[in-house]
C-alpha positions as CSV (number, residue, x, y, z in Angstrom):
1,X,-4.9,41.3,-7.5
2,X,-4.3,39.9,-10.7
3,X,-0.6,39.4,-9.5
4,X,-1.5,38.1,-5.7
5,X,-3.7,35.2,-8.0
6,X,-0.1,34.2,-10.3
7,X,1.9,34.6,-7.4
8,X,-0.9,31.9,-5.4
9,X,-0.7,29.7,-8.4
10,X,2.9,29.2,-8.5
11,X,2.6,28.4,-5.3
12,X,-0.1,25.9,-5.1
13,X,1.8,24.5,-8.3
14,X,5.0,24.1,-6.1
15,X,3.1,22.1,-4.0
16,X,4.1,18.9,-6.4
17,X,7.6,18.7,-6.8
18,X,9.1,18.5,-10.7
19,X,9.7,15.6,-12.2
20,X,11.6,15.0,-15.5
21,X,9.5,15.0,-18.7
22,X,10.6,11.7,-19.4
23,X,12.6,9.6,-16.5
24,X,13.1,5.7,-15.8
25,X,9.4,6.1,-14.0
26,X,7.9,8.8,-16.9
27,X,8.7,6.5,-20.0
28,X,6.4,7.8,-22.4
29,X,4.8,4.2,-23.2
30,X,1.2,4.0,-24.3
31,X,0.3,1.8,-20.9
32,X,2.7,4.2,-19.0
33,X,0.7,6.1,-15.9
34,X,3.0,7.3,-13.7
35,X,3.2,10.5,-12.7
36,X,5.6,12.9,-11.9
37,X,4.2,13.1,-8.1
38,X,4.3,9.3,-7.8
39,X,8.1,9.2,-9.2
40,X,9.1,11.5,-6.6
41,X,7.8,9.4,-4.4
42,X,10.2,6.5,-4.8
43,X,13.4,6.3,-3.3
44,X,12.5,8.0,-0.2
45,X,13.4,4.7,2.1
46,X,11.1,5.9,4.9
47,X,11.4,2.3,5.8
48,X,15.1,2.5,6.4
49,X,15.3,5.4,8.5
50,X,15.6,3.9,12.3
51,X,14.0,7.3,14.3
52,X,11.2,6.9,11.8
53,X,7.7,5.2,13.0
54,X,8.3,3.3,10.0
55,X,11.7,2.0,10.4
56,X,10.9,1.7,14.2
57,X,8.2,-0.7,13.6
58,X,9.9,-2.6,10.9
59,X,12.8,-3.1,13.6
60,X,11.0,-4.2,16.4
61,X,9.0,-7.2,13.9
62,X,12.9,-8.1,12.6
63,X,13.9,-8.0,16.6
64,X,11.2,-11.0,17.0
65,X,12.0,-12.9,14.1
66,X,15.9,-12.8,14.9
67,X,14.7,-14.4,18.4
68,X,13.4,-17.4,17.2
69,X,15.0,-20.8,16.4
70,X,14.6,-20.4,12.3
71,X,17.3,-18.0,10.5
72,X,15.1,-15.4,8.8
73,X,17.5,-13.1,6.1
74,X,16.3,-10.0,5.6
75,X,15.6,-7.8,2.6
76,X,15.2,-4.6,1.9
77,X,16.4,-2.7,-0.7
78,X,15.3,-4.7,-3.8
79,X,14.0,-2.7,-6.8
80,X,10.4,-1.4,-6.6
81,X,10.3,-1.8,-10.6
82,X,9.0,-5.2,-11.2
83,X,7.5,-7.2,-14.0
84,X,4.1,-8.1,-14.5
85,X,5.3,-11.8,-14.0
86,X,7.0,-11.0,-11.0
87,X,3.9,-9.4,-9.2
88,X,1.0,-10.9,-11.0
89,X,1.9,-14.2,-12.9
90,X,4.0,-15.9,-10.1
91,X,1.4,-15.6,-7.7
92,X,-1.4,-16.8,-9.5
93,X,-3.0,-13.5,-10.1
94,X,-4.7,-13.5,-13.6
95,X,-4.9,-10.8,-16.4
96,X,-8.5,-10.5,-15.5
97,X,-8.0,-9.5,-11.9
98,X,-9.1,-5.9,-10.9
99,X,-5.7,-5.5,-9.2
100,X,-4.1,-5.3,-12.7
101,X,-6.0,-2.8,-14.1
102,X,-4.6,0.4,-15.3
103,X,-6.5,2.3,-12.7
104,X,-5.3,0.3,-9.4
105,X,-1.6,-0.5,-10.8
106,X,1.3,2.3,-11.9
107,X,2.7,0.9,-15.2
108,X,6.0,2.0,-16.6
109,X,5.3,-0.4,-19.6
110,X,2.9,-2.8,-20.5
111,X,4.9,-5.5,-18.7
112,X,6.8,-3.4,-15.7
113,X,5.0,-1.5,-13.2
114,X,5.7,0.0,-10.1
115,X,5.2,-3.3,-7.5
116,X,1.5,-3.2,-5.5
117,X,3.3,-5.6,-2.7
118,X,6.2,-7.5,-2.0
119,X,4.9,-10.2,-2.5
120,X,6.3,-9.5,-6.2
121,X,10.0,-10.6,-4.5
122,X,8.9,-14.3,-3.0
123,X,9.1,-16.1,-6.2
124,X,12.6,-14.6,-6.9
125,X,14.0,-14.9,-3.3
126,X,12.8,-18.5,-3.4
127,X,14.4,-19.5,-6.5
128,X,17.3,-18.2,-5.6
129,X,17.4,-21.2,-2.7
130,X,16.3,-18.6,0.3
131,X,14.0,-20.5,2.7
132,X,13.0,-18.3,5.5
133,X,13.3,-14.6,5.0
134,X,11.8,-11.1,5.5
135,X,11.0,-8.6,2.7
136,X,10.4,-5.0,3.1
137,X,9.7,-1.9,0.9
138,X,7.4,0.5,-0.6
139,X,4.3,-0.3,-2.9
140,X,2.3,1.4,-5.0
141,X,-1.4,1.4,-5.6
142,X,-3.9,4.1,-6.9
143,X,-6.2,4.1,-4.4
144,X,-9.3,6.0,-2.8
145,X,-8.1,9.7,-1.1
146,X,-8.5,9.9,2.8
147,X,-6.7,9.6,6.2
148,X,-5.4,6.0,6.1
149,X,-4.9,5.8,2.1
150,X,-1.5,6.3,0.0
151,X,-0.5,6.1,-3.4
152,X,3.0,4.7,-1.5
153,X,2.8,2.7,1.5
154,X,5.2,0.1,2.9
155,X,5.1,-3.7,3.7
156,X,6.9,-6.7,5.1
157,X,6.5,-10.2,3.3
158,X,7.6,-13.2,5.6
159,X,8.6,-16.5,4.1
160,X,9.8,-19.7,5.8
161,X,9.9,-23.1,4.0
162,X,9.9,-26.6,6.2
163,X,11.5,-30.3,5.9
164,X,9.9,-33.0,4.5
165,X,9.9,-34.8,7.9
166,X,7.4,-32.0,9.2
167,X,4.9,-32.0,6.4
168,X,5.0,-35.4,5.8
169,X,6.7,-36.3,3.1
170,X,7.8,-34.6,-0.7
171,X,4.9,-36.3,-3.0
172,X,2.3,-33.9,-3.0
173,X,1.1,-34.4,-6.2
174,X,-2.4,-35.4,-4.7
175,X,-3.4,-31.4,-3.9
176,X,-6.5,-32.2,-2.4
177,X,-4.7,-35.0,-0.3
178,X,-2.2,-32.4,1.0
179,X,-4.8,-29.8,2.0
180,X,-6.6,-32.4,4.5
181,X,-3.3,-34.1,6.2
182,X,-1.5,-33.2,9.6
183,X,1.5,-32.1,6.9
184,X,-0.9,-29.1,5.9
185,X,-2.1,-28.3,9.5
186,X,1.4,-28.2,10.7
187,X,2.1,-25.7,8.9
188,X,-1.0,-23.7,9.5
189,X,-0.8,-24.4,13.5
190,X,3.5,-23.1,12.9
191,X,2.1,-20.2,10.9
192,X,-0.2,-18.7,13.5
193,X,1.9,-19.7,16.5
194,X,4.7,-17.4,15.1
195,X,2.5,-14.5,14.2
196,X,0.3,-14.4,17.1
197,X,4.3,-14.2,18.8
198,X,5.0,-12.1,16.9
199,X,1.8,-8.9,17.1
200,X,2.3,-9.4,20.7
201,X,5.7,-8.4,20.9
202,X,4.8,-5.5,18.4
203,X,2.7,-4.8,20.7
204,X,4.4,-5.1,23.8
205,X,1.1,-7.0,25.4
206,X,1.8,-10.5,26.1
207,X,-1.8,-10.9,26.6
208,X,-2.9,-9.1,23.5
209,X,-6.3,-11.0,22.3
210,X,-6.2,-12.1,18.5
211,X,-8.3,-14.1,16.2
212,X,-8.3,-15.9,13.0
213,X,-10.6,-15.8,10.1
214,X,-10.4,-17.6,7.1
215,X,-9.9,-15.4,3.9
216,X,-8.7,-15.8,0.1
217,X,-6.1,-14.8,-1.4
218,X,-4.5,-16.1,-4.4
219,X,-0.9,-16.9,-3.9
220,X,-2.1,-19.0,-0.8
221,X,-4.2,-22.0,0.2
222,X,-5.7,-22.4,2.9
223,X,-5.1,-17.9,3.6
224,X,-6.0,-16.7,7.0
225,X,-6.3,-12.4,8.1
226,X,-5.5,-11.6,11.6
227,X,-7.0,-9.1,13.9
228,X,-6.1,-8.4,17.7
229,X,-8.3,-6.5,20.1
230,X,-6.7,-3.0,20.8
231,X,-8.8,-0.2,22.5
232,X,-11.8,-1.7,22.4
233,X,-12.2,-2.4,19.2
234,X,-10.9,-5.1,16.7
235,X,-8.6,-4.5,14.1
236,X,-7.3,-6.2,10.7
237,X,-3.2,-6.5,11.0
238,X,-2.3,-8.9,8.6
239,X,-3.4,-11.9,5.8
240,X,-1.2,-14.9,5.4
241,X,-1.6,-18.4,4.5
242,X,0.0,-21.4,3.5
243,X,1.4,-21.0,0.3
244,X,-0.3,-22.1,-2.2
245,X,1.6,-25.3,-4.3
246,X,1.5,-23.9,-8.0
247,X,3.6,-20.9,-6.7
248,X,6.2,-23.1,-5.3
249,X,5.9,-25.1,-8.5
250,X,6.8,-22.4,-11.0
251,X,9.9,-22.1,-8.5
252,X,11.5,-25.3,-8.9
253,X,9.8,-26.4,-5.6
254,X,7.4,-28.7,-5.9
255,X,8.4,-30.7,-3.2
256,X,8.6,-28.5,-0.6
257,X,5.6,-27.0,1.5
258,X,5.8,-23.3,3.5
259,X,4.1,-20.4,4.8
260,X,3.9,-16.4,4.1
261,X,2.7,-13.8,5.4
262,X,2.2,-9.9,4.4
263,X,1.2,-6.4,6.4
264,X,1.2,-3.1,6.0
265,X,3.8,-1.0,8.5
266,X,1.7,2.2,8.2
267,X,-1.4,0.5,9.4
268,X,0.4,-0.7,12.6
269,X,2.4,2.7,13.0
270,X,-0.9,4.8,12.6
271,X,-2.7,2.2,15.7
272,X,0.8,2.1,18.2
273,X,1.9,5.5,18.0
274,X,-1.5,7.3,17.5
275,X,-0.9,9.1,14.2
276,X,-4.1,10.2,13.0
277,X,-3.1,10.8,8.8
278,X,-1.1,8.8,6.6
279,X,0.0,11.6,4.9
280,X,2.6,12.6,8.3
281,X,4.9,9.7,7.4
282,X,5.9,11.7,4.4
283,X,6.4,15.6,5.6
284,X,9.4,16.7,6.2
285,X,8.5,19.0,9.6
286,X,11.0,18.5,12.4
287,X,7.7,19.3,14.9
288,X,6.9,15.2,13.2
289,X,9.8,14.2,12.9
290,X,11.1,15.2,16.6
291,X,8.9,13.0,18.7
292,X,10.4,10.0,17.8
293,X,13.1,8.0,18.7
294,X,15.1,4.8,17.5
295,X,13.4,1.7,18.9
296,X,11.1,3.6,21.0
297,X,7.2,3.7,20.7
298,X,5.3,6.9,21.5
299,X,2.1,8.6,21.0
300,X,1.8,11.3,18.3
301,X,1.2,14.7,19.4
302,X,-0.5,17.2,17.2
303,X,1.3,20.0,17.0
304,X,-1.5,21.9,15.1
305,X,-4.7,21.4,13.3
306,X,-4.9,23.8,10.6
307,X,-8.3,24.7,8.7
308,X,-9.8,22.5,5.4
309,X,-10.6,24.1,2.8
310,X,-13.7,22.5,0.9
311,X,-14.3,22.3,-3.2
312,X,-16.8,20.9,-4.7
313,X,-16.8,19.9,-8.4
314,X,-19.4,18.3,-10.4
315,X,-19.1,16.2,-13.7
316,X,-21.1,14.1,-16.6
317,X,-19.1,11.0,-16.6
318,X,-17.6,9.2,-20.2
319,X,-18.7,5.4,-20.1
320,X,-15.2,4.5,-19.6
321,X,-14.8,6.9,-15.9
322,X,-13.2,5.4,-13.2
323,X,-13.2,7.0,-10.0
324,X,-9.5,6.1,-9.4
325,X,-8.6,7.7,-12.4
326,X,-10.3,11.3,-10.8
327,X,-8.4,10.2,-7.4
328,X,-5.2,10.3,-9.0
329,X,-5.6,13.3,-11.2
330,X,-6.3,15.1,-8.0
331,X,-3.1,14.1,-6.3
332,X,-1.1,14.8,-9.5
333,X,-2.0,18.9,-9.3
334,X,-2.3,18.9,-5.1
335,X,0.1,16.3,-4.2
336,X,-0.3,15.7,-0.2
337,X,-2.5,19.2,0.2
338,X,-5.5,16.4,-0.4
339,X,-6.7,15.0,2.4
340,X,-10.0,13.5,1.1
341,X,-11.8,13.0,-2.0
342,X,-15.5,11.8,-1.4
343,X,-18.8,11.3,-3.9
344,X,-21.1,12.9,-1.8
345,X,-23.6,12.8,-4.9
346,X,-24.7,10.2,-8.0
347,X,-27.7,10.6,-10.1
348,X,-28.3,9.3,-13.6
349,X,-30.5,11.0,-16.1
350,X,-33.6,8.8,-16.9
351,X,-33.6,10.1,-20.4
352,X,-29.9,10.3,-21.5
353,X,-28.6,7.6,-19.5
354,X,-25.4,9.5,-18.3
355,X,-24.4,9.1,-15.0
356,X,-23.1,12.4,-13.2
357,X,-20.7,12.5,-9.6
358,X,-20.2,15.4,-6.9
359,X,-17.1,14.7,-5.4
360,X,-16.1,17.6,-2.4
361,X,-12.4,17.6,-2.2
362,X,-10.6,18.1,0.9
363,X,-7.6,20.7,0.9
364,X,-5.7,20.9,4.2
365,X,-1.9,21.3,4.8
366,X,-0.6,19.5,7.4
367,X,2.0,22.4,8.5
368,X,0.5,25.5,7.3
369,X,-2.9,27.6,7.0
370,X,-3.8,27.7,3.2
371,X,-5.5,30.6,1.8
372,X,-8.6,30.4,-0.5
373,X,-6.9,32.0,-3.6
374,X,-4.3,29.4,-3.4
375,X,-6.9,26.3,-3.3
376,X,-8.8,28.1,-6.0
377,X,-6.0,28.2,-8.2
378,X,-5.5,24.4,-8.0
379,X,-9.2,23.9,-7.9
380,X,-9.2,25.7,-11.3
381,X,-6.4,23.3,-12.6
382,X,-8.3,20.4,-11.1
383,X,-11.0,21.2,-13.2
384,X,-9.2,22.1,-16.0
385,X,-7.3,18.9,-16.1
386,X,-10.7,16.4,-15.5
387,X,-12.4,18.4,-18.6
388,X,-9.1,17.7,-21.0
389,X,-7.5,14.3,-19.7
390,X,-10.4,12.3,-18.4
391,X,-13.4,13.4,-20.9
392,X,-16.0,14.6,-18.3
393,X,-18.6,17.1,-18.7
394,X,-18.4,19.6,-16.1
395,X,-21.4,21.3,-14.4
């Protein structure tokens, strides 16, 4: 038995593939909180592969864009290592912004990180005199644990600059002036025109219903989210805006007025072809992998649902807890054999103060049955590891 258990652990262990003690992702910095899992990750390309629902989707927004009067370039292969500059300070994002935070953002030092968008590449492609262009790769955020969340997901930043003649002019030193002219709603009106084009061709429904809502973001000013009404319900596909003047500023453009854009391919994948986990873009089963083809949109069978396994595991929490820390610790000893992490349970003791949380964890494989020894073993280690890295009290 004792054996059966070692054997069970090894193999729940395998589950997360090695990683080099120390690697251009694993630097040993103080700020540095990547782990090996996450560094694995990158340089998969999922993006690039063309029979992927990835890559199929990310060709069929570029096969708009290429049909339309503007030259858009495309990129996609820049560096997912960025600096905090890159993704934070260009865009107007400041150093008190929850998004920065060690427990949303994978640092390799305290001023490079793995990008959370690429958005992190406007500011560069813009200085380097591109004025209309596409920008796809993978991101990185620590993140919540269920069906439709990734520490790595993919998106596509779209960028397009205008002439003076079409905003109105090159003097906008007068912000507020510039927010209120025809120069402004130009833009805005050339802005949704091409993305409402542009989900309906995605799509493939001409008469696809969308709407606008105003939102806020940032990097742009006035920003804008748009759903479309798909099986009977609406959905959130993207946020854009017109960007915002003090990011074109830092770039050397102060004269010049444009638009961008940013969504997430997963999100659309998981809607078009019917693909009920996020986790599926990343096995490596040909039963997945098979039912796709190159430039092609088709619904997602399942070729098996296999059992969950359910753990429960109950903690004291340090004043300094955050939940995404305990979401990433999880991943880090289960890798993708976590489907779900939820508190199902808060309570603070009236006399002591402390705060204690009941998470159930979610084990299920997406191509095999898992047995309850294994899941034990990495329960175990999941304990183990939330007692000696995150200072919790167990119960």
């Amino acid at each position: 038995a004792a054996r059966h258990a070692a054997r069970a652990a090894t193999r729940a262990r395998s589950t997360v593939a090695d990683a080099p003690a120390t690697s251009r992702f694993i630097t040993g910095h103080p700020d540095n909180n990547v782990t090996p899992y996450i560094a694995n990750l990158v340089g998969r390309d999922l993006h690039k592969r063309a029979a992927h629902p990835l890559g199929i989707i990310k060709a069929r927004i570029e096969s708009y864009f290429e049909g339309l009067e503007t030259e858009f370039e495309l990129f996609d292969g820049e560096d997912p290592v960025v600096t905090t500059t890159q993704c934070f300070d260009d865009l107007n994002i400041p150093p008190e912004h929850p998004g920065r935070s060690k427990s949303d953002t994978y640092y390799l030092t305290d001023e490079t990180l793995l990008r959370t968008h690429t958005s992190a590449h406007q500011s560069q492609h813009l200085r380097q005199g591109h004025e209309a262009f596409l920008c796809t790769g993978d991101v990185y955020r620590r993140d919540e644990i269920d069906a439709s969340h990734f520490p790595a997901f993919h998106q596509m930043e779209g960028v397009k600059l205008f002439d003076a003649n079409f905003v109105g002019g090159t003097d906008f030193s007068d912000n507020a002036a510039w927010l209120s002219s025809t120069g402004c709603a130009n833009v805005g009106d050339d802005l949704k025109q091409t993305l409402e084009g542009m989900i309906r061709h995605v799509f493939d429904d001409p008469d696809l219903q969308t709407r606008w809502r105003d939102d806020y973001f940032p990097f742009t000013d006035p920003s804008f989210e748009l759903d479309v009404f798909y099986q009977d319900e609406w959905l959130e596909v993207l946020g854009c805006g017109v960007i915002h003047a003090d990011v074109l500023d830092r770039c050397g453009l102060a004269r010049r007025r444009g638009w961008a854009f940013g969504l997430g391919l997963e999100r659309l994948a998981m809607v078009l072809f019917g693909i009920p986990d996020i986790r599926l873009f990343w096995t490596d089963d040909e039963r997945f992998h098979k039912q796709f083809k190159d430039g092609k949109v088709t619904t997602f069978k399942p070729y098996s649902k296999y059992p969950p396994v359910f753990k429960d595991i109950a903690f004291w929490c340090p004043e300094t807890y955050e939940e995404n820390d305990f979401n990433e610790l999880a991943r880090s000893v289960a890798g993708e054999l976590v489907e779900r992490v939820e508190n199902i349970d808060t309570f603070t003791n009236p006399k002591t103060g402390k705060t204690s949380n009941c998470y159930r964890v979610t084990y299920r494989s997406m191509d095999r049955s898992l047995t309850d020894v294994e899941i034990n073993a990495l329960q175990d280690d999941l304990r183990d590891k939330a007692a000696a890295e995150l200072g919790v009290e167990l119960r």
